[in-house]
C-alpha positions as semicolon CSV with decimal commas, in nm:
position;residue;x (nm);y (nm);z (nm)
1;X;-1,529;-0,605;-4,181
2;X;-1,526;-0,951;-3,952
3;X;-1,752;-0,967;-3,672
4;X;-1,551;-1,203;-3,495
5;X;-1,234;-0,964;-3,575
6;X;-1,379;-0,697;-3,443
7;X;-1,522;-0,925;-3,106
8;X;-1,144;-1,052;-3,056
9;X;-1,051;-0,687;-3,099
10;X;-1,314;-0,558;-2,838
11;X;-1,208;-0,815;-2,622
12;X;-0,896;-0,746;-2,603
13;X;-0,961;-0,374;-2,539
14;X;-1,084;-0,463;-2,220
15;X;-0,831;-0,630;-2,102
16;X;-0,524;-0,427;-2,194
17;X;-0,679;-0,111;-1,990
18;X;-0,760;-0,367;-1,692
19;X;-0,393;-0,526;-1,727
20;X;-0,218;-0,169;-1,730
21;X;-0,440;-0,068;-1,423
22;X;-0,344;-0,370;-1,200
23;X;-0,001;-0,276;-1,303
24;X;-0,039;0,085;-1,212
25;X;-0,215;-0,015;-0,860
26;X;0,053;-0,291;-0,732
27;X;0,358;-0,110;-0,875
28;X;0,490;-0,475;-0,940
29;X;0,531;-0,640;-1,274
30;X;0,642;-0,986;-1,163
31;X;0,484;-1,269;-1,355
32;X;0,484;-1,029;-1,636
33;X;0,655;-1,090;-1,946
34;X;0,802;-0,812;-2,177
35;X;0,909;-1,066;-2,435
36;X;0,534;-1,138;-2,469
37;X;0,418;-0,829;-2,476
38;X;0,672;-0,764;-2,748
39;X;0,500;-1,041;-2,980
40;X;0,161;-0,923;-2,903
41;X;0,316;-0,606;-3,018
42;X;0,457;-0,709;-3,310
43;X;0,075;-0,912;-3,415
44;X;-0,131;-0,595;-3,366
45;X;0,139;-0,389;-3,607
46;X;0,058;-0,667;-3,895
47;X;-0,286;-0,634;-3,834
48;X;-0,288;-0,281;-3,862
49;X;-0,041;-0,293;-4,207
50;X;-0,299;-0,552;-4,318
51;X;-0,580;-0,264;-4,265
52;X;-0,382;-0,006;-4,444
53;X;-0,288;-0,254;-4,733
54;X;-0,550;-0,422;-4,817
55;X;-0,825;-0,441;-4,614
56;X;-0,920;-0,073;-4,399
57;X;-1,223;-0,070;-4,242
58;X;-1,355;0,056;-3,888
59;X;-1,168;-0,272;-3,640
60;X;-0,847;-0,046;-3,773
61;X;-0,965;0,199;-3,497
62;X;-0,942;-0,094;-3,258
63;X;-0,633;-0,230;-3,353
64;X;-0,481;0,105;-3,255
65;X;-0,673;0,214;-2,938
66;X;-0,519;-0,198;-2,832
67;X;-0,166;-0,108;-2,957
68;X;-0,224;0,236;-2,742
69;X;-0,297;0,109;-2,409
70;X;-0,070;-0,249;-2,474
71;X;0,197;0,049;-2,511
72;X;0,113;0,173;-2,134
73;X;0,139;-0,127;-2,000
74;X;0,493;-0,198;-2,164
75;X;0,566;0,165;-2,054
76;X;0,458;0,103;-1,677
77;X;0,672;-0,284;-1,699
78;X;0,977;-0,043;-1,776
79;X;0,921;0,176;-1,482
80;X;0,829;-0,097;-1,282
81;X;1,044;-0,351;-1,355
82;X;1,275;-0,282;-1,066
83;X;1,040;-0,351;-0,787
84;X;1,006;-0,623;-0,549
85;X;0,667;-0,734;-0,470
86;X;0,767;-0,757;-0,106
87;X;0,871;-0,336;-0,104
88;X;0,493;-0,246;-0,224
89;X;0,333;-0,444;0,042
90;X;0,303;-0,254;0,343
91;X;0,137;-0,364;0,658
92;X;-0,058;-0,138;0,906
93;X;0,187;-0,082;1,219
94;X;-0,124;-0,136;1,420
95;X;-0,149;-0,541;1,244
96;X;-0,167;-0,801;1,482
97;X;-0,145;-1,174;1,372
98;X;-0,433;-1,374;1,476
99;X;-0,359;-1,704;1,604
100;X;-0,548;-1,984;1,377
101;X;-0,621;-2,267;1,601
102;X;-0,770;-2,613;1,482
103;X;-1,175;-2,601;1,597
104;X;-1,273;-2,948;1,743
105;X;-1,625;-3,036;1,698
């Protein structure tokens, strides 16, 4: 086992779970690529082949608890994908713009 394998591994745990609840929260994927995600995807099933082949040790737990929640996020970019940023914005009716004016010193 690679301490730095398992590092890259644990820090990419946190983000997937942080990525899919941003996603979850703003109902908005824009500036999100599935094609990416894809690759990503398709890295994390060689590393886990590699761990069955010829090398298994405990980061094989990590490759799939990543591959899990990069899953959910590709899930919620399908149900998402549809939405316009604008439609999951909604102001208070009570909002009132505040005029900015220029302060002189």
């Amino acid at each position: 086992m690679s301490i730095f394998e398992a590092g890259m591994m644990v820090c990419f745990g946190v983000s997937w779970p942080v990525a899919a609840y941003k996603t979850y929260k703003a109902k908005c994927v824009q500036g999100k690529s599935i094609y990416f995600s894809l690759l990503i995807l398709l890295g994390y099933i060689c590393g886990i082949l590699h761990k069955i082949f010829y090398s298994m040790d405990y980061v094989f737990i990590l490759y799939i608890l990543n591959t899990m929640f990069l899953l959910l996020d590709m899930f919620l970019w399908f149900k998402y994908r549809n939405n316009n940023p604008s439609d999951s914005i909604k102001l208070d009716k009570n909002f009132q713009k505040i005029p900015i004016t220029k302060q002189q010193n």
